[in-house]
Steps between C-alpha positions, in 0.01 A plus 500: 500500500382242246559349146347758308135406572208713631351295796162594722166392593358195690535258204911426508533302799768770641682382807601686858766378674529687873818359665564557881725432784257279609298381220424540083131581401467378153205532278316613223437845419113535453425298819455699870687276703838301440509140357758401751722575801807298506757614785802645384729138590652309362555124641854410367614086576762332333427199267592189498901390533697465211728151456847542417664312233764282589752243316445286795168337625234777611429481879275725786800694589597628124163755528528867438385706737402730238140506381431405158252778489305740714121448549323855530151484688231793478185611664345446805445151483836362406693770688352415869515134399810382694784362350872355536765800452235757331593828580268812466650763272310864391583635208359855655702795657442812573198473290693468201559177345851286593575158415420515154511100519178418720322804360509296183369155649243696616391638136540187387261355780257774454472468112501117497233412840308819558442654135495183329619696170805582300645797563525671136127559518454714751655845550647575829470778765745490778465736806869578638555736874589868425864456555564232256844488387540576134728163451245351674235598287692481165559084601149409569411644155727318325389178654135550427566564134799271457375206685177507543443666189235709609306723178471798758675622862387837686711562852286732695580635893289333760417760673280685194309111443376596868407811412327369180337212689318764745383719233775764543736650260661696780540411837751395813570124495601353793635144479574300738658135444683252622849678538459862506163791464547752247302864402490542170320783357308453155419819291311411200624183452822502556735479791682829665816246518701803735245497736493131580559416865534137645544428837673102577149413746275273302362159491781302662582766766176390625563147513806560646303688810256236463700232537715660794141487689407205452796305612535735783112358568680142472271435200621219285495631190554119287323525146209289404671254279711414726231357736358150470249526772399703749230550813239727608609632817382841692564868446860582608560111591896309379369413131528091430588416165710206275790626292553356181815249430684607195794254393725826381573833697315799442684819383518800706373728149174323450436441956575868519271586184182278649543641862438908340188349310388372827539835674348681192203253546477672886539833384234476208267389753571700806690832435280800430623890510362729696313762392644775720827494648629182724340513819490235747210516753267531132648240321435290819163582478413376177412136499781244441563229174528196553733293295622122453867397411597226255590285848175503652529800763296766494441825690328864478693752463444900556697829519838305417288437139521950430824519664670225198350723228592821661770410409480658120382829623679598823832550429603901482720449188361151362100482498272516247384838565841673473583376197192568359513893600909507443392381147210711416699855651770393244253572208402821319252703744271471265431183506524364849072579556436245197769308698384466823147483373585169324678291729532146375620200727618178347699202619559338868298781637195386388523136664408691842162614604443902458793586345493875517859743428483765795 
């Protein structure tokens, strides 16, 4: 899809846009890596009050509730920055996009702070999940040319950028993120859509587990900004810390939201898979990880780190594995060696040590 132009090469400043449950890559075309990862919330807070008009003289008590406007805050920075009534919204789900809304204060944000350009000048390639509704798809075109004004717009399936990005025009991609894995098999290019499969365990099944664990541990799990001080104290000791004073009440959106990014913090540093199945007396064997929370207290921890990622691949119906062969015995006969001799993991999955699909 464009406006009639012929577009390619390293020269036009073309853009990628790779929106997730949990975060949107954004970057420029040519380049290896993305320019920025902004998570995929939005910070929503009400403005400031609006006066009433009255025929009488104005006083505290004639004050709308009503905000005047609505303040919109975006990116890591300004999103785990506290503040009165600001609620945590995603405009994700289902790896499609939903709240059309905060997807666009997003753009906006990612146009006006990280590319630092307008966006007429640079063509635009958007990477959508293989079920993408055709609605869906039809009203994020029509904002990038309408609004943005964009000169070019490609939509291409996530799955075959993977593919692309390992050097394969055919293979098995399995993708794991935040709120479900999926197989998705890639013949020359392009996506066998029939033979999708997605299983709900991804990224925040994990956390879930996770965070189960550690509060059965009695870990307190308070995030870092919310601590004004804190003390050294021993491995496995009460942790001694200050809480900050905030004048307002936090909400329960953005508490809940910094608590998972403090478990994902534990998980990036201490889960690892196993390389053969789950087995207890082995994974007891291998040497533990030690790891420091946000409140000071810090402990190792061993077999219970396998068992939380385990989690992904043990489950008869659910794991990793069974989609991926489900998926792959759903294609042509022909093709399943190339298949299963291309198997491409993506996603969550790769945030934990030897990451293997058995």
């Amino acid at each position: 899809m464009s406006s009639g132009m012929l577009y390619g090469g390293d020269e036009i400043g073309a853009l990628v846009f790779d929106p997730g449950h949990n975060s949107l890559r954004v970057g420029y075309a040519q380049e290896d890596t993305p320019k920025a990862e902004i998570p995929s919330v939005v910070g929503v807070a009400p403005g400031d009050p609006i006066k009433l008009e009255s025929e009488a003289k104005v006083d505290d008590n004639n004050i709308s509730t009503t905000p005047s406007s609505w303040k919109y805050y975006v990116d890591t920075t300004y999103i785990h920055t506290p503040r009165p009534n600001m609620e945590l919204h995603s405009y994700m789900k289902d790896g499609m996009i939903e709240n059309w809304e905060y997807f666009e204060k997003m753009m906006d944000y990612c146009y006006e702070k990280i590319i630092q350009s307008e966006s007429h000048y640079h063509p635009v390639l958007f990477s959508e999940s293989p079920w993408n509704q055709r609605q869906k798809r039809e009203k994020l075109t029509e904002i990038m040319f309408e609004k943005y004004k964009v000169p070019a717009f490609y939509l291409v399936k996530n799955a075959a950028l993977a593919a692309f990005a390992n050097g394969r025009a055919t293979a098995l991609v399995i993708d794991s993120g935040a709120t479900h894995t999926s197989a998705v098999p890639v013949l020359d290019g392009y996506v066998i859509s029939n033979a999708v499969v997605k299983s709900p365990l991804g990224g925040d099944y994990l956390v879930l587990r996770a965070r189960e664990m550690l509060e059965s541990l009695n870990i307190d799990l308070t995030p870092s900004v919310l601590i004004a001080n804190k003390e050294v104290v021993r491995d496995k000791d009460k942790p001694r810390y200050t809480k900050k004073n905030f004048p307002y009440e936090i909400t329960n959106s953005w508490m809940t939201y910094m608590t998972k990014k403090t478990v994902q913090d534990f998980q990036q540093s201490v889960l690892q898979v196993s390389e053969s199945p789950y087995d207890e007396r082995v994974a007891a064997s291998i040497p533990m990880v030690h790891h420091e929370f946000p409140t000071g207290y810090h402990q190792d921890f061993g077999s219970e780190r396998f068992k939380l990622a385990e989690g992904l691949f043990d489950h008869a119906m659910l794991g990793a594995g069974y989609i991926a062969a489900t998926s792959a015995g759903m294609c042509d006969v022909d093709i399943r060696p190339a298949l299963y001799s291309s198997v491409v993991l993506t996603g969550e999955i790769l945030l934990y040590r030897a990451s293997v699909i058995a």
